[in-house]
C-alpha positions, 0 to 999 in steps of 0.5 A, a space after each residue: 475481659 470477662 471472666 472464665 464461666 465457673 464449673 462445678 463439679 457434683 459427687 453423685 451417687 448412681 444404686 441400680 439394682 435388678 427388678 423383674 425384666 428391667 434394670 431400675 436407677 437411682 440417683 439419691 441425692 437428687 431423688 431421680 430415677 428411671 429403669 433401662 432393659 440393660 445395665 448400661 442403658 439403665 445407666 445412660 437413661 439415669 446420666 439424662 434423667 440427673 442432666 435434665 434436673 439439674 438444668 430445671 434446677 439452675 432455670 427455675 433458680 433452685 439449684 441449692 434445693 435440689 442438691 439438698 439431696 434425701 434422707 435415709 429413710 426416703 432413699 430406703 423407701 425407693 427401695 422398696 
């Protein structure tokens, strides 16, 4: 019998603010980000933009690369 598929679960971290008309997010763990015109799609635009990094991830087989995450200074550079 094969075994059940492993499942793993990530803490990741969502910082959006407000810039001009728009509402920007970002995920710093995995240095992805994207921008919606309310909060709630700016959310749901950064929960696809984080999905579809970590499938390329897992594809390209360099999933330990990118939970590798940014560092202090990268992620304030996003802020601008």
């Amino acid at each position: 019998m094969a075994s059940p598929e492993k499942q793993a679960f990530l803490d990741l971290t969502a910082v959006i603010w407000h810039e001009g008309p728009d509402f920007v997010s970002l995920c710093p763990e995995l240095g992805v980000s994207s921008r919606g015109s309310t909060l709630e799609e700016a959310t749901a635009m950064l929960e696809e933009a984080v999905d579809l990094c970590l499938e390329n991830a897992r594809e390209l087989d360099m999933f330990d690369a990118a939970i590798g995450g940014l560092t202090v200074d990268e992620f304030l550079s996003h802020l601008g």
